[in-house]
C-alpha positions as a LaTeX table, in Angstrom:
\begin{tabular}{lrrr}
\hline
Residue & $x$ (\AA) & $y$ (\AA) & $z$ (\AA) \\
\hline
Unk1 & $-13.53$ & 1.49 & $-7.85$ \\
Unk2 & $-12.61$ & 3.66 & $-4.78$ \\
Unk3 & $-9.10$ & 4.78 & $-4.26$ \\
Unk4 & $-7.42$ & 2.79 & $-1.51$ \\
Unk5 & $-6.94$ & 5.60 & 1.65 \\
Unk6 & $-3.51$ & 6.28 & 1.99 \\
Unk7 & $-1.55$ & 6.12 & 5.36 \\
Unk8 & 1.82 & 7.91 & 5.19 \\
Unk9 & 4.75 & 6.83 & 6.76 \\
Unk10 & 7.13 & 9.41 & 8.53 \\
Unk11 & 10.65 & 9.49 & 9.19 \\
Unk12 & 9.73 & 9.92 & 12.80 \\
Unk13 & 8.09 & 6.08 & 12.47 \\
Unk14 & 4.74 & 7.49 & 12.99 \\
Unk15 & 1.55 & 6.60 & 10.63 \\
Unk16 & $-0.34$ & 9.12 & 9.55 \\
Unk17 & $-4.26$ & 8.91 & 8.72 \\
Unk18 & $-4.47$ & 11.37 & 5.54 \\
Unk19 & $-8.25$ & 10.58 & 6.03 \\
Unk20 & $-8.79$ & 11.16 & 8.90 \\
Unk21 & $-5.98$ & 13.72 & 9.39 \\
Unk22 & $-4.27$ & 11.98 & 12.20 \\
Unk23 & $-1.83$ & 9.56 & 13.75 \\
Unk24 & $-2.26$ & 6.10 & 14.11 \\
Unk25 & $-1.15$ & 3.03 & 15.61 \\
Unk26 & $-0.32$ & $-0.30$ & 14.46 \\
Unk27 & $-3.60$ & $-0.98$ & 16.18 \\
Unk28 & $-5.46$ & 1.03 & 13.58 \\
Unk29 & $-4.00$ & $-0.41$ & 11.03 \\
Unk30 & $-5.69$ & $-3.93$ & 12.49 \\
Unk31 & $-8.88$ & $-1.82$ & 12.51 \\
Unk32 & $-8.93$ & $-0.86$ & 8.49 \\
Unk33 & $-7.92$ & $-4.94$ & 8.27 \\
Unk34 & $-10.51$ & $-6.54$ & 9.80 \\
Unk35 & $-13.26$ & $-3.89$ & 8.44 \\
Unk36 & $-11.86$ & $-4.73$ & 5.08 \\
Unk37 & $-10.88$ & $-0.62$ & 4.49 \\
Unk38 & $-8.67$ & $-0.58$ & 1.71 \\
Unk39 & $-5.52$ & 1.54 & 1.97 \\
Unk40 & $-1.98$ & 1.59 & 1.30 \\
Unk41 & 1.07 & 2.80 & 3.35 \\
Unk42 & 3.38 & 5.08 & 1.60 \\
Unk43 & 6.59 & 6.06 & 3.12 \\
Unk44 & 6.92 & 9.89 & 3.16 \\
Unk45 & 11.02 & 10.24 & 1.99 \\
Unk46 & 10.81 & 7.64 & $-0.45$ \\
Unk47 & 7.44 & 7.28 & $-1.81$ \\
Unk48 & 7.37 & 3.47 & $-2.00$ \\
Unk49 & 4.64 & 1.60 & $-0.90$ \\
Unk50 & 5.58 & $-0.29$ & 2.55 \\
Unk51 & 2.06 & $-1.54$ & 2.75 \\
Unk52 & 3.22 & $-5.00$ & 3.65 \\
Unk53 & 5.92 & $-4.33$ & 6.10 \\
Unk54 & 3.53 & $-3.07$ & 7.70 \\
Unk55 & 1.32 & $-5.68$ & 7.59 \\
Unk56 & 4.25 & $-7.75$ & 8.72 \\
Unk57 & 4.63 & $-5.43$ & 11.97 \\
Unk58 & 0.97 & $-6.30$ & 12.64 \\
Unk59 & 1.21 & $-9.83$ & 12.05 \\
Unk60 & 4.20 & $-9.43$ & 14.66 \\
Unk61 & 2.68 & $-7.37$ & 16.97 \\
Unk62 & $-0.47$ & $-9.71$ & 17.15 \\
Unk63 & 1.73 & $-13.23$ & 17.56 \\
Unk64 & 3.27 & $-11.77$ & 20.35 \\
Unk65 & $-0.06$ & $-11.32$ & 22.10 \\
Unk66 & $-1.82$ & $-14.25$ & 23.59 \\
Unk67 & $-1.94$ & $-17.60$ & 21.52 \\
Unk68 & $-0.18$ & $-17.32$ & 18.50 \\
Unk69 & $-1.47$ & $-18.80$ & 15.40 \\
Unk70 & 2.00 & $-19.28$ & 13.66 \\
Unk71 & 4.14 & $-21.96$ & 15.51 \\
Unk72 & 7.30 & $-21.91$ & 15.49 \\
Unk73 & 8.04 & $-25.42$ & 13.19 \\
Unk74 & 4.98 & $-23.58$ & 10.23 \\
Unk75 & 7.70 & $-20.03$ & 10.55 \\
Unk76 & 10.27 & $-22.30$ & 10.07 \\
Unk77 & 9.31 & $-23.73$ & 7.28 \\
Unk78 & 7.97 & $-20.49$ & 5.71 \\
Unk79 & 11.83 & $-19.36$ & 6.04 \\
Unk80 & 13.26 & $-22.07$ & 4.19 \\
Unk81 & 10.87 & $-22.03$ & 1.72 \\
Unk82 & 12.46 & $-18.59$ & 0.66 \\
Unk83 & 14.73 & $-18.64$ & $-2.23$ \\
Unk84 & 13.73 & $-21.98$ & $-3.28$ \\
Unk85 & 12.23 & $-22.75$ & $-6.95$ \\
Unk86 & 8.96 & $-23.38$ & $-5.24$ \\
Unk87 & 9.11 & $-20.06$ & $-3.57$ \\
Unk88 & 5.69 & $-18.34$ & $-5.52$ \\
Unk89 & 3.97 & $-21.89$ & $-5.59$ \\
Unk90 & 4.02 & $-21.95$ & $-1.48$ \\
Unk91 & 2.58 & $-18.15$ & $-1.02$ \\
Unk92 & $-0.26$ & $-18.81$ & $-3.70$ \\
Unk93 & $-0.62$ & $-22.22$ & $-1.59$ \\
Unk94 & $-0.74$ & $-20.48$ & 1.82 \\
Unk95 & $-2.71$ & $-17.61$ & 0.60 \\
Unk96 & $-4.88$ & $-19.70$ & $-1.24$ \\
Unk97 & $-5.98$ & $-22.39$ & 2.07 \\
Unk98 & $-6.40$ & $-19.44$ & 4.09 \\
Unk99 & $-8.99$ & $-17.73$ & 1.84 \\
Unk100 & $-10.52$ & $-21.17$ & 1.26 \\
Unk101 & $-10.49$ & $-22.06$ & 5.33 \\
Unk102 & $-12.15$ & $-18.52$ & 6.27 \\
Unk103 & $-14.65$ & $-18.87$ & 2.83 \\
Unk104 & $-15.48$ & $-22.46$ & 4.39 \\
Unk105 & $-15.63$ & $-20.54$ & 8.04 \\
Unk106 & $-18.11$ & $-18.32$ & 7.19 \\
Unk107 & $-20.54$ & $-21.37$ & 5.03 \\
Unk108 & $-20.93$ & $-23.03$ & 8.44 \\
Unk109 & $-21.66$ & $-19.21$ & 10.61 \\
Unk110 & $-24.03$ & $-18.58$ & 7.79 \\
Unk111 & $-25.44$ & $-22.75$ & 8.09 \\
Unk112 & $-25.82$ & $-22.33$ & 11.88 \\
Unk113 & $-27.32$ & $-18.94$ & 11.73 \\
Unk114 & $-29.79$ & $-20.49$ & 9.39 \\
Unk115 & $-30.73$ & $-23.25$ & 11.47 \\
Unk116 & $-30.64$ & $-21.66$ & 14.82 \\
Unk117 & $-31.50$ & $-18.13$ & 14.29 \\
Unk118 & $-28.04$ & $-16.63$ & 15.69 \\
Unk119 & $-24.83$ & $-16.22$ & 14.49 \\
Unk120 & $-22.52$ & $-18.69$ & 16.88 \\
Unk121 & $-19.77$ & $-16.41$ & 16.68 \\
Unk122 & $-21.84$ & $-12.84$ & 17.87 \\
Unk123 & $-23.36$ & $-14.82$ & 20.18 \\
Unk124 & $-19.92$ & $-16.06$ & 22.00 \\
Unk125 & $-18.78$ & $-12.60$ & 21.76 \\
Unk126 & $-21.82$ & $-11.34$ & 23.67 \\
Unk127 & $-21.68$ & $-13.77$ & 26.49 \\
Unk128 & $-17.72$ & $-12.99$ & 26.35 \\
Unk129 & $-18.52$ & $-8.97$ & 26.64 \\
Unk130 & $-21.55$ & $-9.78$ & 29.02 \\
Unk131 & $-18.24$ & $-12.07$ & 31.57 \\
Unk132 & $-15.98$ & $-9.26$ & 31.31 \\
Unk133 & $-18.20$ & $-6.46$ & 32.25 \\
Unk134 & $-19.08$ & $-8.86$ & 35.17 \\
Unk135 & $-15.98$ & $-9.45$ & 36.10 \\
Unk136 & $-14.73$ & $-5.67$ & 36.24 \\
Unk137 & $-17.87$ & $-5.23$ & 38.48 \\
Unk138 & $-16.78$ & $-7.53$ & 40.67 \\
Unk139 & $-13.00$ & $-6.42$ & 40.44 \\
Unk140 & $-13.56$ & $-3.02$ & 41.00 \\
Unk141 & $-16.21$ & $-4.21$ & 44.28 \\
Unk142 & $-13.68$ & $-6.01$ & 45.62 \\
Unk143 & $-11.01$ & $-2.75$ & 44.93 \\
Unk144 & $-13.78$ & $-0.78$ & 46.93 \\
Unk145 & $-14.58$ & $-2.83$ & 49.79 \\
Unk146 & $-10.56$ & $-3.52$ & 50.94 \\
Unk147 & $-9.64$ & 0.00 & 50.48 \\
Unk148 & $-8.48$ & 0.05 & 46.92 \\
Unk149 & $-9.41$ & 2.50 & 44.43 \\
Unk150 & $-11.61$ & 1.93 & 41.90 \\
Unk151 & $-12.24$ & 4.48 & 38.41 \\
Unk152 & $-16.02$ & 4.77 & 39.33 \\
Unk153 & $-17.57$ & 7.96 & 40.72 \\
Unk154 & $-18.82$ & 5.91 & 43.35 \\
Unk155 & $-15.78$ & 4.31 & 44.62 \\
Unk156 & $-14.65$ & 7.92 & 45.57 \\
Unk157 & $-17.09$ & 7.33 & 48.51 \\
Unk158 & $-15.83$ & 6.93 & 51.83 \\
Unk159 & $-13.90$ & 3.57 & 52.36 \\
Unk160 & $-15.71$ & 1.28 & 54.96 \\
Unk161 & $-14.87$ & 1.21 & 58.44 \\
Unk162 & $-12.59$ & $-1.41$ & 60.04 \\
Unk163 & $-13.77$ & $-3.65$ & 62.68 \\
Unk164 & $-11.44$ & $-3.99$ & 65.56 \\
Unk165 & $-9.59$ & $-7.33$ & 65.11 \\
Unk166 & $-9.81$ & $-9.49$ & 68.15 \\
Unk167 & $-6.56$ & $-10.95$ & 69.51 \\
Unk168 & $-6.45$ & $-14.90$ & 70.66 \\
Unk169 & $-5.50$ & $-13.79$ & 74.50 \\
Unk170 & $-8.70$ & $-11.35$ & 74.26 \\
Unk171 & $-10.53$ & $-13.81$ & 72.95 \\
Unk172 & $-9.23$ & $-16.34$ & 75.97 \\
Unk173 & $-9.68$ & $-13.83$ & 78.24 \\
Unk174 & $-13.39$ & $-13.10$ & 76.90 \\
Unk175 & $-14.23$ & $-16.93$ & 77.03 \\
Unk176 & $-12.82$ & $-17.04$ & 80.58 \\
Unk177 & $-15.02$ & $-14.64$ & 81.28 \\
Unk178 & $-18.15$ & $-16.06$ & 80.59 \\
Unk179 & $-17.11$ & $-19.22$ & 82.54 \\
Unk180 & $-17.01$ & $-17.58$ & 85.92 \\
Unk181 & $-20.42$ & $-16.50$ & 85.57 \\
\hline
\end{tabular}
């Protein structure tokens, strides 16, 4: 079996990639997570693996962003459930439905790729990617043509000009104008 990569843990607060020889971010961290890297997070001065606080800081970090998936009643009844004689019974439970729900997550990707050809959840990610590049297009277009700036070469280009704006007594005085012809 392959030796988990090791991530040291500075003083300083600052992750460090002995792999890769570099800093990283929480963000990283994520990264190894969801591609299933296996590593452990040592803290420099003590030596102690802080793997899971760290873990924790990402589980944090992420509930914090957009739609979280822990309410607040489920955290509150995570919290009491510390210290109570049930305590290791409840984190086998949770960890055990979770592995169960995502085992039982991918058996219906893998049913529908089967019977379709695709795999749903590439497939919504595409069109999602496919929106958002769209949508920048469009964004940064829009940034161009009202005078905004834009981080395309081609929005350095020479803003458009401005049409002369046409007041409502000009406008009268145009339309008054044409009547006395």
């Amino acid at each position: 079996m392959n030796k988990p990569r090791i991530i040291k843990k500075y003083p300083n607060r600052r992750l460090y990639d002995t792999e890769e020889s570099r800093y990283i971010t929480l963000a990283d961290i994520r990264s190894l997570v969801m591609h299933k890297v296996d590593f452990m997070v040592i803290d420099k001065k003590s030596q102690e693996d802080i793997t899971r606080n760290i873990l924790l800081q990402v589980i944090s970090e992420q509930e914090q962003l957009g739609d979280p998936i822990m309410s607040r009643e489920f955290l509150a009844h995570v919290i009491r459930s510390y210290g109570d004689t049930m305590q290791s019974m409840v984190g086998s439970y949770l960890e055990q439905s979770l592995k169960l729900f995502m085992d039982q997550q991918q058996q219906v990707r893998d049913r529908i790729k089967s019977v379709v050809g695709i795999d749903p959840v590439g497939m919504v990610t595409g069109v999602a990617q496919k929106n958002y590049q769209r949508w920048k297009t469009v964004q940064e277009d829009l940034l161009r043509t009202f005078g905004g700036t834009s981080s395309h070469p081609e929005a350095q280009a020479e803003p458009p000009k401005a049409t002369p704006k046409t007041t409502p007594q000009a406008r009268k005085k145009a339309k008054g104008s044409h009547k006395a012809k």
